[in-house]
VEXDREN-2710 file (C-alpha; in Angstrom, 1 decimal):
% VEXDREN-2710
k/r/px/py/pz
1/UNK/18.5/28.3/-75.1
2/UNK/21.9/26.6/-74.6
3/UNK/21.5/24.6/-71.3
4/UNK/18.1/23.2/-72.3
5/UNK/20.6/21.6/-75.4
6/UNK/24.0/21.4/-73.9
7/UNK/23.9/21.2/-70.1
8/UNK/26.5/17.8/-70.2
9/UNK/28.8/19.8/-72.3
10/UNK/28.9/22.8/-70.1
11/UNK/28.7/20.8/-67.1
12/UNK/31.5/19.1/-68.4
13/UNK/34.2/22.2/-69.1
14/UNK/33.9/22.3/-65.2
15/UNK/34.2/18.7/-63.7
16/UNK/30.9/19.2/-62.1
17/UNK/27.4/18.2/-62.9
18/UNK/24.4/20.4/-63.8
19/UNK/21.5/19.9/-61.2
20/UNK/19.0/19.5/-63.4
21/UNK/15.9/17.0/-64.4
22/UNK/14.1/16.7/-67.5
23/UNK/11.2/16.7/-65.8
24/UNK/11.8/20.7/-65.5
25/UNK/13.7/20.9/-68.8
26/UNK/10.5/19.9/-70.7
27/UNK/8.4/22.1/-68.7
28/UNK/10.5/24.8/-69.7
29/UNK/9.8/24.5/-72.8
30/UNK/6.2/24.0/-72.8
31/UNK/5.9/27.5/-70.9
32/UNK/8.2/28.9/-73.6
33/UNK/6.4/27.9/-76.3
34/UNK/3.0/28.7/-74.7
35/UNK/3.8/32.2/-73.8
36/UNK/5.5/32.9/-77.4
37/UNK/2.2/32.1/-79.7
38/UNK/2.9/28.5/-79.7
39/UNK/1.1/26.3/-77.9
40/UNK/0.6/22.7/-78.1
41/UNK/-3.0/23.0/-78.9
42/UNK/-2.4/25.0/-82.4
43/UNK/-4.3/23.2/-85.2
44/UNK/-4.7/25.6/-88.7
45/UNK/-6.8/23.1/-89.9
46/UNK/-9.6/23.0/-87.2
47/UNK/-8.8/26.8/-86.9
48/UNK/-7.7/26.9/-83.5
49/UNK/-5.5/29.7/-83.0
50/UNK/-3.8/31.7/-80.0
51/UNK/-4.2/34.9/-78.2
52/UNK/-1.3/34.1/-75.7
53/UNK/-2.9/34.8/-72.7
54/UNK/-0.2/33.0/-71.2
55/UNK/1.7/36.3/-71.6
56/UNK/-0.9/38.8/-70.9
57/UNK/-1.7/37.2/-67.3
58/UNK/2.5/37.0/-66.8
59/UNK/2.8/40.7/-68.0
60/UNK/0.3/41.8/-66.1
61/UNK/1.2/40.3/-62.9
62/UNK/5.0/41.4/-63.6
63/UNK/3.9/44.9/-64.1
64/UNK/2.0/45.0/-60.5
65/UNK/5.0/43.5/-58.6
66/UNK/7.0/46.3/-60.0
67/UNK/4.7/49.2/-60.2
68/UNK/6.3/52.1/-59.1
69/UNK/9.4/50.5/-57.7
70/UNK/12.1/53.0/-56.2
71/UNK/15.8/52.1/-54.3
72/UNK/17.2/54.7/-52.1
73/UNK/20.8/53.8/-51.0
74/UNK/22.2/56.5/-48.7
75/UNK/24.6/56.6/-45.9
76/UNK/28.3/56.8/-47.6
77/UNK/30.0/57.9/-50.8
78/UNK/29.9/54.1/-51.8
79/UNK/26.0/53.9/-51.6
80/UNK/26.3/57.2/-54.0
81/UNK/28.2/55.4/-56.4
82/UNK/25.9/52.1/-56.3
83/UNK/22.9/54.4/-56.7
84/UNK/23.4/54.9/-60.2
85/UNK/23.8/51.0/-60.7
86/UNK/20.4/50.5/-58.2
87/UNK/18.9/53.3/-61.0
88/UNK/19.7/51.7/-64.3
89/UNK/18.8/47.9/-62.5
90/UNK/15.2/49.2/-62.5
91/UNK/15.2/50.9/-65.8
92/UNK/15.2/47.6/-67.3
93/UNK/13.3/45.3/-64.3
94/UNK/10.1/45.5/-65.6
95/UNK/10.6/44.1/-69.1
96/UNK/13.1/41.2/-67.3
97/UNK/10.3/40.3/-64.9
98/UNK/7.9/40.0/-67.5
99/UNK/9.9/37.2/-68.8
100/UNK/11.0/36.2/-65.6
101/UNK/7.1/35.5/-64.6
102/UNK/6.9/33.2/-67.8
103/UNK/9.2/30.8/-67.1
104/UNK/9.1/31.0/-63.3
105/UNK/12.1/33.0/-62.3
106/UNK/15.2/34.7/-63.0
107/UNK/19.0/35.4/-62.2
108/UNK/20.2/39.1/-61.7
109/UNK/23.7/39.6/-61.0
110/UNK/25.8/42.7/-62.0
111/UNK/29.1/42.4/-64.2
112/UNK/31.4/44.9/-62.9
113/UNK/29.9/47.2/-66.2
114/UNK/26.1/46.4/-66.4
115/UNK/23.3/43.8/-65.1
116/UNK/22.9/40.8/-66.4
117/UNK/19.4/39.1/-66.1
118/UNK/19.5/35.4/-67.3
119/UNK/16.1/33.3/-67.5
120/UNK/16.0/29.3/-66.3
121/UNK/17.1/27.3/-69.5
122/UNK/19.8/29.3/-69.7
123/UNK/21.9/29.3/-66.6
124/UNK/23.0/25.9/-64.9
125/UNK/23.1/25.0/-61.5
126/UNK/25.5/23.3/-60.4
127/UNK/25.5/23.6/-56.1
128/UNK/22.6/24.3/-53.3
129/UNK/22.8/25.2/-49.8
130/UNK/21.2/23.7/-47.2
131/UNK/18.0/25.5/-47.6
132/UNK/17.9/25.0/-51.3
133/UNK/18.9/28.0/-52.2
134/UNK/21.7/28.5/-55.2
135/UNK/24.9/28.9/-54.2
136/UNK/26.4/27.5/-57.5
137/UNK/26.1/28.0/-61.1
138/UNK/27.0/28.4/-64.4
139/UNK/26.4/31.5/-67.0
140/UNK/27.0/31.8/-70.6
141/UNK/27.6/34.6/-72.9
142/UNK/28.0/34.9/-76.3
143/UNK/29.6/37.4/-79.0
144/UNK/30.8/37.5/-82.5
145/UNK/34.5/39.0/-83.2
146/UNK/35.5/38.9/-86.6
147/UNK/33.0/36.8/-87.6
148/UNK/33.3/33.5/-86.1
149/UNK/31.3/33.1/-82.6
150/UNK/32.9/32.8/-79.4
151/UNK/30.8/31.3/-76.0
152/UNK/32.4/32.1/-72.5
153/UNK/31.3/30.1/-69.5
154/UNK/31.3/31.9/-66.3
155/UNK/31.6/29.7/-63.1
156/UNK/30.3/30.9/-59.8
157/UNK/30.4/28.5/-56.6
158/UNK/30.5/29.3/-53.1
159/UNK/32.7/27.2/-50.5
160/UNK/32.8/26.8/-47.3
161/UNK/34.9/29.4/-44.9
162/UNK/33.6/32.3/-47.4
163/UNK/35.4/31.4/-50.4
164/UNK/34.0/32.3/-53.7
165/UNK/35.6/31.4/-56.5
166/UNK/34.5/32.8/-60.4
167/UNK/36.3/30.5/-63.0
168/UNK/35.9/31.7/-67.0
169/UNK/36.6/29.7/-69.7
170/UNK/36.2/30.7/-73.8
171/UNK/35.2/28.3/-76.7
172/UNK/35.2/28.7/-80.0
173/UNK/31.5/27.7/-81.3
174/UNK/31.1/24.5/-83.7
175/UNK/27.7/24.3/-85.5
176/UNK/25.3/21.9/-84.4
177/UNK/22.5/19.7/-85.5
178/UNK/19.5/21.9/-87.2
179/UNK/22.4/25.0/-87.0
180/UNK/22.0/25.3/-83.3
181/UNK/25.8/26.6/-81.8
182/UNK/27.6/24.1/-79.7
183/UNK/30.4/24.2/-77.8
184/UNK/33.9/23.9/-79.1
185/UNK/37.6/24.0/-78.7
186/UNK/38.6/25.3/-75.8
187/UNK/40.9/29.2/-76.7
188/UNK/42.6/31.4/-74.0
189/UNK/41.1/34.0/-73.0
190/UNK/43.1/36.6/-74.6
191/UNK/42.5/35.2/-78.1
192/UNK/38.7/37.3/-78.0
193/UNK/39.7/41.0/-77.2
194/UNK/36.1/42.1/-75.4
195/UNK/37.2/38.9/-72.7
196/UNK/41.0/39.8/-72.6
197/UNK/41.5/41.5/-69.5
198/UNK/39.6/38.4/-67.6
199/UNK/41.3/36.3/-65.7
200/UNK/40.9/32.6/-65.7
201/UNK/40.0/32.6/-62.1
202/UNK/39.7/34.5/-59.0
203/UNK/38.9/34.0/-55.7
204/UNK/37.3/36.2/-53.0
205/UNK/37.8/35.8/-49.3
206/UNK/35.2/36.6/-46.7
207/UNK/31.9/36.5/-48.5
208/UNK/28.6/36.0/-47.0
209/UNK/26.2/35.1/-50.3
210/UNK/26.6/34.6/-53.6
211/UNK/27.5/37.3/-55.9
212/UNK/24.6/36.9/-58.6
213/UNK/20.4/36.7/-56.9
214/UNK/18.0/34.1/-57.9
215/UNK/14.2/35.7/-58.3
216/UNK/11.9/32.5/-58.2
217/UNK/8.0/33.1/-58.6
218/UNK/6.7/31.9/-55.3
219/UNK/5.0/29.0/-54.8
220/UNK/5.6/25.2/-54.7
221/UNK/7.6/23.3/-57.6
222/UNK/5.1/20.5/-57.6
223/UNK/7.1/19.4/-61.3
224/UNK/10.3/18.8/-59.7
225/UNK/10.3/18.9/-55.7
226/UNK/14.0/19.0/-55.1
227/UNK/14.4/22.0/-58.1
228/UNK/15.4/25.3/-56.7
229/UNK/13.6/26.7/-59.9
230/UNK/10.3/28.5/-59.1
231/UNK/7.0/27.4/-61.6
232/UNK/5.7/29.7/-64.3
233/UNK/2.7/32.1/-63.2
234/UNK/0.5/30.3/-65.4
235/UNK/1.9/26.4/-64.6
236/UNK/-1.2/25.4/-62.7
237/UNK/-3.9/27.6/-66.2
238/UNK/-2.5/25.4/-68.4
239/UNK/-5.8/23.2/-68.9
240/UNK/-8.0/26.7/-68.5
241/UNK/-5.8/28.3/-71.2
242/UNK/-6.1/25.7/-74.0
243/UNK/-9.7/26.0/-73.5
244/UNK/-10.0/30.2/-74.2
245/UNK/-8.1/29.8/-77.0
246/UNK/-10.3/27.1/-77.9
247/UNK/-13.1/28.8/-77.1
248/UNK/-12.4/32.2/-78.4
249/UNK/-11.1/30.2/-81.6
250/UNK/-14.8/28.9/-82.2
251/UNK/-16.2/32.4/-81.5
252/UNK/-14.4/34.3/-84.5
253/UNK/-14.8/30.9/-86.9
254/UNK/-18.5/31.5/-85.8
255/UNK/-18.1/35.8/-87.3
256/UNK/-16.6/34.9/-90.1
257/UNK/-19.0/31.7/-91.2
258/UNK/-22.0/34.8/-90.5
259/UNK/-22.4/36.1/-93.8
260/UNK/-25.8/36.0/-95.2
261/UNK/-25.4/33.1/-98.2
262/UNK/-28.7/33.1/-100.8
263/UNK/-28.3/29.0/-102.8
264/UNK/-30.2/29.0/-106.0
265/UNK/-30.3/26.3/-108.7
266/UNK/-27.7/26.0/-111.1
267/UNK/-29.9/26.6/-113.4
268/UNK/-30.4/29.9/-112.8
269/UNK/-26.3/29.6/-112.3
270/UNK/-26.0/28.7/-116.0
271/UNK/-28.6/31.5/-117.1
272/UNK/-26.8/34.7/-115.5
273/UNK/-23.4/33.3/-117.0
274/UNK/-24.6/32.7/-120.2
275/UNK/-25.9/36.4/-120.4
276/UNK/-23.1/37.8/-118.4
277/UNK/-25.1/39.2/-115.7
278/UNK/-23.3/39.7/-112.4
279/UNK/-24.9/38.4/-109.6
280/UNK/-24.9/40.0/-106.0
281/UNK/-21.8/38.5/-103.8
282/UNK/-24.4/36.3/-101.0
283/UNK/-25.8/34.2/-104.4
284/UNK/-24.3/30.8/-104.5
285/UNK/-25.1/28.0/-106.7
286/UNK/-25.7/24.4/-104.7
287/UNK/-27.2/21.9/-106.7
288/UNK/-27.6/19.4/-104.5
289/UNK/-31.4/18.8/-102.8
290/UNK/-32.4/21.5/-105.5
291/UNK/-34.6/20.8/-109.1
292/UNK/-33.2/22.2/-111.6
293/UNK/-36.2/22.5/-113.7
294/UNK/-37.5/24.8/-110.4
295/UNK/-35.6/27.8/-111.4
296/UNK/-37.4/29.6/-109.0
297/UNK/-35.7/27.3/-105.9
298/UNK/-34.3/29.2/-103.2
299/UNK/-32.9/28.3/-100.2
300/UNK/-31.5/31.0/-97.9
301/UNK/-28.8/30.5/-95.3
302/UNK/-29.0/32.4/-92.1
303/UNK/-26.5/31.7/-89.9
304/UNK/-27.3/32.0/-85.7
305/UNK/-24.6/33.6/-83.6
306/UNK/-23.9/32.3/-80.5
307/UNK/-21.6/35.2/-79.2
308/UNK/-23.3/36.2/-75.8
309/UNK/-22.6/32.3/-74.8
310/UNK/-19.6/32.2/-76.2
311/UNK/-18.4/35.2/-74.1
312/UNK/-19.9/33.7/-70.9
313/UNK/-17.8/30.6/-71.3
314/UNK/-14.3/32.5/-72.4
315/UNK/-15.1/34.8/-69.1
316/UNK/-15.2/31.8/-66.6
317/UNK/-12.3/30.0/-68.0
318/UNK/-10.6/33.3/-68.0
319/UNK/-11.8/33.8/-64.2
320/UNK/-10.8/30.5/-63.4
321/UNK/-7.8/31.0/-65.1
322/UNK/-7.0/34.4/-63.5
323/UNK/-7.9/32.6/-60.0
324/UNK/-5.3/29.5/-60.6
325/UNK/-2.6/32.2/-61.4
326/UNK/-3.1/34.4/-58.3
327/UNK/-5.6/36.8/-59.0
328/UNK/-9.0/37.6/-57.5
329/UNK/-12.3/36.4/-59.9
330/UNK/-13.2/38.7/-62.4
331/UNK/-10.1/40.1/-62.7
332/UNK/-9.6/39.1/-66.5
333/UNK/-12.8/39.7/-69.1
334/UNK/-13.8/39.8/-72.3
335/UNK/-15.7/43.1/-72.7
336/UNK/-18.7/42.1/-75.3
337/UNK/-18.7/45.4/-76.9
338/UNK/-15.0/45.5/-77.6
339/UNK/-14.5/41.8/-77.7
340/UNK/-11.5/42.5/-75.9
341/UNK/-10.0/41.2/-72.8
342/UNK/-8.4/43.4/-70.0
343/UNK/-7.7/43.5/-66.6
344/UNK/-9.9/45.0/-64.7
345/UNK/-8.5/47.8/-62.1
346/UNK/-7.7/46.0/-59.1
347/UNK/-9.9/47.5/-55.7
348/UNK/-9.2/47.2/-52.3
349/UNK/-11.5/44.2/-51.3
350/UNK/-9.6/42.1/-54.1
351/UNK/-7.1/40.6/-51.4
352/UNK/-6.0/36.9/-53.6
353/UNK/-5.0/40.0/-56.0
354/UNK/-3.0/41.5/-53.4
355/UNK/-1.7/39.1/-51.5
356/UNK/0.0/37.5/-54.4
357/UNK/1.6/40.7/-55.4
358/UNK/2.7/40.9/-52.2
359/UNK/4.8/37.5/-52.1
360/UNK/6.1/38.4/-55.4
361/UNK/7.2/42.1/-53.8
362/UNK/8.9/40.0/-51.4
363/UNK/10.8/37.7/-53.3
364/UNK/12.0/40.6/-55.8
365/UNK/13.4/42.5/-53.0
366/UNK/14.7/39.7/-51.5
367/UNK/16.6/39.3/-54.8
368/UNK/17.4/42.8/-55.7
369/UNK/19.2/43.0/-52.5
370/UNK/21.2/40.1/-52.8
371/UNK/22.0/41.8/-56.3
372/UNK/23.2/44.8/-54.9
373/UNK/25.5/42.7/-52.6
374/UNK/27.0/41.1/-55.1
375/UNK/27.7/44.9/-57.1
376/UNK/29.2/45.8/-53.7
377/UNK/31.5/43.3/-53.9
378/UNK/32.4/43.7/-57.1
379/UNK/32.7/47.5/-56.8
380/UNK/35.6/47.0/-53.6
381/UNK/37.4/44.1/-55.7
382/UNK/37.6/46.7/-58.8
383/UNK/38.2/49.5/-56.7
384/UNK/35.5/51.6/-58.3
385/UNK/34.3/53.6/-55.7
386/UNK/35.5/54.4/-51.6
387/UNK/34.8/51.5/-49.3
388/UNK/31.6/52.3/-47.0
389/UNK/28.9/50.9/-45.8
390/UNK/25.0/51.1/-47.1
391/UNK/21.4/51.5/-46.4
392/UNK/19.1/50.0/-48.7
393/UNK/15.3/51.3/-48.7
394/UNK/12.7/49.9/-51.3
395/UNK/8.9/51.8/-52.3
396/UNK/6.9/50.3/-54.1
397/UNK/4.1/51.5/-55.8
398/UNK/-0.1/50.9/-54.6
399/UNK/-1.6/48.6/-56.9
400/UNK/-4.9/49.6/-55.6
401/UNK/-3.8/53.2/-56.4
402/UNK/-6.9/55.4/-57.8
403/UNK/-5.8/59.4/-60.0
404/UNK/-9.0/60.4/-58.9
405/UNK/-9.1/59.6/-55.7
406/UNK/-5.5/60.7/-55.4
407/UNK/-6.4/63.9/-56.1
408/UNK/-9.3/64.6/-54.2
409/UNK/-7.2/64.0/-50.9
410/UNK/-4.6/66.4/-52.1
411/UNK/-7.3/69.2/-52.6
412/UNK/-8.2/68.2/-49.1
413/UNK/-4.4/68.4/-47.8
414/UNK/-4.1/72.0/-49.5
415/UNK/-7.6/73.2/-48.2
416/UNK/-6.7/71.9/-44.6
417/UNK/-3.2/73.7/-45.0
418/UNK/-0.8/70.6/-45.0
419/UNK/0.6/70.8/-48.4
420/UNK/1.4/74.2/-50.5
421/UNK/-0.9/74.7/-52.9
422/UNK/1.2/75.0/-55.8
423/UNK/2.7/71.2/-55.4
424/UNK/-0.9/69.9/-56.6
425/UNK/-0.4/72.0/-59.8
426/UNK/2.7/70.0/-60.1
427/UNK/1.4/67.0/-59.8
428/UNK/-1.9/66.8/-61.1
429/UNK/-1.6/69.7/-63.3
430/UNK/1.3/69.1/-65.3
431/UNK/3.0/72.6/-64.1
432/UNK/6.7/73.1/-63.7
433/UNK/7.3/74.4/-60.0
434/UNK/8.3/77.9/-60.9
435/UNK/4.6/78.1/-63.2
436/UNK/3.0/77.1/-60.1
437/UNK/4.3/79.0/-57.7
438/UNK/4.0/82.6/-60.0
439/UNK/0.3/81.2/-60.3
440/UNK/-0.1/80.4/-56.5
441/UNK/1.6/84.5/-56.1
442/UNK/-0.6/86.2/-58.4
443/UNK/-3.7/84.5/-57.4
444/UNK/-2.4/85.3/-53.7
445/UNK/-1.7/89.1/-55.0
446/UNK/-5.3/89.2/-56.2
447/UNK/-7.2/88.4/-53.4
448/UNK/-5.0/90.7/-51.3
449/UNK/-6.4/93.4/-54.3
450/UNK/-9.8/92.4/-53.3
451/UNK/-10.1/92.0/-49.7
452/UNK/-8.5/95.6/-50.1
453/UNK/-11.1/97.3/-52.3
454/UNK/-14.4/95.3/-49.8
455/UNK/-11.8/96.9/-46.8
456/UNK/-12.3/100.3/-48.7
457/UNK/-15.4/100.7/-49.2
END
């Protein structure tokens, strides 16, 4: 992550200074490592391994927030146009926010081509607005032409009077210690042919906001007050965390130390090998405590299994760690069958559940609208599509949503004549309209057929 390494160097090519702490920086890190198998707490030799729950509980919450998530943008040939760029925004939101929720946030801004989506540690800011809010920053990206690497640092600050300035600079990259990249000499821009048609800078007149969003997880930065960075989901789990992996850890240490073990002698050891017999696979020679002139000394080893209490203590550290992050209790369990832990389906009563979601909802449309101001921008500076003005509606999906009970009230809404019938073939059948409809006409034709012969007779 290059800011985390070389925030003075970029801050640098600039004249301005990165607003940063390393109070966050290290934080940073410790979420990145936790959520990516590699937590602090890993010890091989005391077998304490990982089952990143870290990731589960930020994947999970990432994936209500965006459940179902639809733009409509209507109103002029321009919202047309930024339609498809609203459409292939949330083809890759999901994934983004998943990693966004890890590390507590995330900027979205759109290129003039596609949509960028940069994660804290990798962006720097560099100016706030009164109301702490980004109105300054620096982005990197990096490619590989002809086989030497190239970094371009892309400016962004907002002024006062509307003035928004975008300044790009290229570098040619230098290794580093341990073979991490670092910033080099300073090239033109025309010397890298993917960053040739860029100008060095450009300034735009009469803008409200900033062209790129800022998605930050809700919630106080208790690390760094003065941050405009948001926390990671699972910042205030960390202690709750170590202690399932701990916990489940112990548990499978505990399966696999289970096998039925049967010690005998040696020198019952020593009389099998000398006459080659094979013993069964749970007979073990321990010499110790044991006569040898006793060939007949057994000792068996039946190891107790304490699963059931083991899986009460994972489940409330994983309740308490479920609560801590936003959820409702109970939401994450172990399942003692299965051994596996899931998230259970979220009901209506489970309001810390839905109430979270709901300030994450917030935020991300907050920030997807900012987004799609800054590719309206963009789209009258390029003069990709007629200028016009926009209306912006967001649906998102029912996390409490239930197929069954779904369908139940559409039978009702067909039986009471709201709905045609054959849209509920569509959508809980799997039918194409035009099967549906010949199935809704014939079974239509028949009863005509039949109410005609009981009219006959």
């Amino acid at each position: 992550m290059l800011f985390r390494n070389s925030g003075t160097d970029i801050g640098r090519a600039f004249g301005v200074e990165l607003l940063t702490s390393s109070a966050m920086q290290a934080a940073l890190e410790r979420w990145d490592d936790i959520s990516t198998g590699r937590p602090p707490w890993l010890d091989g030799e005391d077998g304490i391994e990982t089952i990143n729950m870290a990731k589960h509980i930020s994947d999970t919450r990432a994936k209500l927030t965006a459940l179902d998530i639809g733009i409509a943008l209507s109103g002029s040939a321009r919202a047309d146009f930024l339609q498809g760029i609203a459409d292939s925004l949330l083809e890759r939101l999901t994934d983004k926010l998943c990693e966004a929720d890890r590390l507590g946030g995330m900027i979205v801004k759109w290129n003039g081509s596609t949509w960028d989506f940069i994660l804290p540690g990798d962006f720097g800011v560099t100016a706030l607005d009164d109301n702490g809010g980004i109105v300054g920053a620096i982005f990197a990206s990096h490619i590989v032409e002809r086989g030497r690497s190239f970094t371009r640092l892309e400016h962004h600050r907002l002024e006062k009077g509307g003035l928004y300035r975008v300044r790009n600079k290229a570098f040619l990259d230098r290794a580093g210690p341990g073979g991490s990249a670092m910033l080099g000499q300073e090239i033109p821009l025309t010397q890298v042919d993917r960053w040739a048609h860029l100008a060095p800078e450009v300034t735009i007149k009469n803008i409200e906001r900033p062209l790129f969003a800022h998605y930050r997880v809700p919630g106080a930065n208790t690390i760094d007050p003065g941050s405009p960075l948001g926390l990671s989901v699972f910042a205030n789990a960390v202690t709750e965390l170590k202690a399932i992996d701990i916990a489940v850890s112990r548990k499978n240490t505990e399966v696999e130390d289970s096998k039925h073990i049967t010690f005998v002698s040696q020198t019952l050891i020593r009389y099998a090998d000398n006459r080659q017999m094979q013993l069964p696979r749970f007979v073990k020679g321990l010499g110790m405590g044991l006569n040898d002139n006793e060939t007949s000394s057994i000792h068996e080893h039946t190891p107790s299994l304490l699963t059931d209490q083991r899986i009460k203590d994972i489940n409330f550290d994983l309740s308490m760690a479920g609560v801590k992050c936003g959820f409702s209790e109970g939401v994450f369990v172990m399942d003692g069958q299965t051994g596996m832990i899931t998230a259970t389906q979220v009901e209506a009563d489970d309001r810390d559940t839905i109430q979270t979601i709901k300030a994450d909802r917030d935020a991300l449309r907050a920030a997807l609208e900012q987004a799609l101001y800054g590719a309206d921008v963009l789209c009258t500076l390029y003069g990709l599509a007629p200028a016009g003005s926009y209306e912006t509606a967001f649906n998102f999906g029912d996390i409490t949503y239930s197929y069954e009970e779904d369908k139940a009230a559409w039978r009702s809404y067909v039986a009471q004549g709201w709905v045609p019938r054959w849209l509920y073939f569509v959508k809980f059948e799997g039918m194409s309209e035009e099967e549906a409809k010949a199935l809704c006409a014939e079974a239509e034709a028949a009863g005509r057929e039949k109410a005609g012969l009981f009219g006959a007779e």
